[in-house]
C-alpha positions as YAML, in Angstrom:
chain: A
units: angstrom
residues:
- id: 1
  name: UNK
  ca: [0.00, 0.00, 0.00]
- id: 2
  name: UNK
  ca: [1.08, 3.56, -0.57]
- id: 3
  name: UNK
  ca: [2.12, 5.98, 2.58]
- id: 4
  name: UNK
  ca: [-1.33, 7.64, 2.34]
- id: 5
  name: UNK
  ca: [-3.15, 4.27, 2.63]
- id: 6
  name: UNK
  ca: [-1.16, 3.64, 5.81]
- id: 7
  name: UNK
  ca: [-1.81, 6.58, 7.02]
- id: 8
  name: UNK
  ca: [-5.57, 6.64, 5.96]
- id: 9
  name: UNK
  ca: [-5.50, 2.76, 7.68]
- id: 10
  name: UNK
  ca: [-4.33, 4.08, 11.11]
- id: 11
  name: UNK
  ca: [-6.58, 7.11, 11.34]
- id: 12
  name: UNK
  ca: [-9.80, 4.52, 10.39]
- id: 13
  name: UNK
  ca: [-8.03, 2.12, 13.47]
- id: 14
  name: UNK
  ca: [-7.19, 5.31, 15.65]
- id: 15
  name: UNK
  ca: [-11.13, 6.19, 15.54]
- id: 16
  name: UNK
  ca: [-12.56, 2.55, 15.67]
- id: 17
  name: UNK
  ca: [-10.78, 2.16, 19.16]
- id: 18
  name: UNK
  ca: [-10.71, 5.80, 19.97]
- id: 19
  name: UNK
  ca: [-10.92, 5.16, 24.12]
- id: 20
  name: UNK
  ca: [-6.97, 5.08, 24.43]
- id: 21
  name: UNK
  ca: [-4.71, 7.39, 22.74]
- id: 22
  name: UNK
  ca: [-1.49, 5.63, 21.15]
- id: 23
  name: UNK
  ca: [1.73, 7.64, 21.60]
- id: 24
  name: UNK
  ca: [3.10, 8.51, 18.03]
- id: 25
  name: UNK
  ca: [6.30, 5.68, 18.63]
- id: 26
  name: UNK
  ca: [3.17, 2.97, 18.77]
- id: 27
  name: UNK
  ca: [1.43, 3.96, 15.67]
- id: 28
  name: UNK
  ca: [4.42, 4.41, 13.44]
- id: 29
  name: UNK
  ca: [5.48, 0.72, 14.44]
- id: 30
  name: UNK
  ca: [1.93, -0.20, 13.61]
- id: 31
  name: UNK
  ca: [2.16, 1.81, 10.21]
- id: 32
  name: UNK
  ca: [5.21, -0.54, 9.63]
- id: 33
  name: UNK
  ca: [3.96, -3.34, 10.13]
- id: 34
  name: UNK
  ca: [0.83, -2.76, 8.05]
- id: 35
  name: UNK
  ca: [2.54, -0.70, 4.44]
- id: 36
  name: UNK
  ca: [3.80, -4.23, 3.24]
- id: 37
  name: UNK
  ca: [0.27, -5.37, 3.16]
- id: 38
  name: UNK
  ca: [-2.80, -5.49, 0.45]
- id: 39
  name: UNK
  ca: [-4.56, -2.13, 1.51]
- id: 40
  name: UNK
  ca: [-8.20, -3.67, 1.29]
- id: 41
  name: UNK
  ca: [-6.99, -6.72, 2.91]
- id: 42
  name: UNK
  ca: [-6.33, -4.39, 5.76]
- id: 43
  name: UNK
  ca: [-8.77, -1.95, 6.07]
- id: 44
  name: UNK
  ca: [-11.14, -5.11, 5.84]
- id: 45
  name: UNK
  ca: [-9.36, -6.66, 8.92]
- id: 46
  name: UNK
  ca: [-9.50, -3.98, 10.72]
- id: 47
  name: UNK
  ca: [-13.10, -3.60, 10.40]
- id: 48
  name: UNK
  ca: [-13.46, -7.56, 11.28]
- id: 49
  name: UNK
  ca: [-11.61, -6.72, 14.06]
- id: 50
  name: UNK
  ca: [-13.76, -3.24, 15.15]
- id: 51
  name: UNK
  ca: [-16.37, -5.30, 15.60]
- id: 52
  name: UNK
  ca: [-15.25, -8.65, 17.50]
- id: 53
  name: UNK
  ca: [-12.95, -6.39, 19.95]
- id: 54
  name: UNK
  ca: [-13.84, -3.46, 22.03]
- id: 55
  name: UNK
  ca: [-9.67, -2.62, 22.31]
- id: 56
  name: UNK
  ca: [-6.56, -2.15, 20.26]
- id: 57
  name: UNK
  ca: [-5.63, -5.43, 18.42]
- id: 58
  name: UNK
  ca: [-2.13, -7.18, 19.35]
- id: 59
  name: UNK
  ca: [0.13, -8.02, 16.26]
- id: 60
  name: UNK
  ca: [-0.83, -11.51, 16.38]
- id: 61
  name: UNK
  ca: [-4.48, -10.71, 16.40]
- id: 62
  name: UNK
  ca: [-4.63, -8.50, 13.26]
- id: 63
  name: UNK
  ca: [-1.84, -10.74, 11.60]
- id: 64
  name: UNK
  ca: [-4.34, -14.18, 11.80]
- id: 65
  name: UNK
  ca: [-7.57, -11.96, 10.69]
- id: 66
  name: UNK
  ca: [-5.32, -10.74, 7.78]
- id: 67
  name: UNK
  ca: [-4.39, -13.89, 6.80]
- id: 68
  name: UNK
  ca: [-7.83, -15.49, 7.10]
- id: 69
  name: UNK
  ca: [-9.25, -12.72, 4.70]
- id: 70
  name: UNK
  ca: [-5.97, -12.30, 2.51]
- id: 71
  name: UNK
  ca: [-7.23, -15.15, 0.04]
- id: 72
  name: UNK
  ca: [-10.53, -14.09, -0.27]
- id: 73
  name: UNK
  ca: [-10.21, -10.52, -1.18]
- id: 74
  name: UNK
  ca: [-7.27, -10.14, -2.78]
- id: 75
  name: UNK
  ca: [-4.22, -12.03, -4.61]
- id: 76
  name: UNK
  ca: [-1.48, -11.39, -2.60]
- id: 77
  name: UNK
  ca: [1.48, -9.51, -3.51]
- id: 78
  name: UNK
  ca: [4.02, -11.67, -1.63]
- id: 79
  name: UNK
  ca: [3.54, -15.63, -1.79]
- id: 80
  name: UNK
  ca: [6.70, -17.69, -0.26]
- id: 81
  name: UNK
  ca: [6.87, -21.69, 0.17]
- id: 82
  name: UNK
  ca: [9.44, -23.11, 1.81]
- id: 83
  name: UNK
  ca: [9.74, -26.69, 1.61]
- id: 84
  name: UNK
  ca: [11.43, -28.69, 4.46]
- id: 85
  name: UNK
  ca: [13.56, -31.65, 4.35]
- id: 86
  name: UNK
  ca: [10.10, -33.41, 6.25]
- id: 87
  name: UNK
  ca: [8.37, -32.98, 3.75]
- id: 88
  name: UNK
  ca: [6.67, -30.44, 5.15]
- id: 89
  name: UNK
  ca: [5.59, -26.82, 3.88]
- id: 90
  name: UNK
  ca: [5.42, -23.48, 4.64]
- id: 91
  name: UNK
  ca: [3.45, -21.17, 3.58]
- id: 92
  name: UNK
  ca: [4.56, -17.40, 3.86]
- id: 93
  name: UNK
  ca: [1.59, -14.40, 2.75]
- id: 94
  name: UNK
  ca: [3.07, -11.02, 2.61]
- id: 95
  name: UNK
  ca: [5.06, -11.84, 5.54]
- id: 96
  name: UNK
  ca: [3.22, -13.33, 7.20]
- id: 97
  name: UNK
  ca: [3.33, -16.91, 7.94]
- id: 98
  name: UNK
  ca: [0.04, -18.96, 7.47]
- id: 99
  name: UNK
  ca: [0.90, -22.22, 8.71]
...
């Protein structure tokens, strides 16, 4: 997403859960963590979110509600596999690993 989308994501989270004010350190870590990402993908996990949780989402929170809608909204922009010598795979959506 561009700088604005961030920026336009944060505000849309900073009024959603509007009862505690972030300091600016907290919100540009946030704004890190989400630029990477499908700007839809976000803005529609943080609305999934707004209405299952009456608080700021953790990391881990908005990263398994991202991944959860990531397939059905959008084709993401970053698909990794990483195959391991069980056999096993790993699946890796913009950065975020699914499994």
């Amino acid at each position: 997403m561009t700088d604005e989308e961030a920026t336009r994501a944060l505000l849309h989270m900073t009024q959603i859960w509007w009862q505690r004010e972030l300091p600016d350190s907290t919100l540009g870590v946030w704004k890190r963590e989400i630029a990477p990402r499908d700007f839809e993908t976000v803005m529609a996990t943080i609305n999934t979110l707004g209405r299952e949780h009456d608080f700021w989402p953790s990391f881990a929170q908005f990263a398994k509600v991202y991944v959860e809608l990531a397939p059905q909204l959008s084709t993401p922009r970053n698909l990794e596999f990483i195959e391991h010598a069980d056999g096993s795979v790993t699946r890796i959506v913009d950065g975020v690993t699914v499994n």
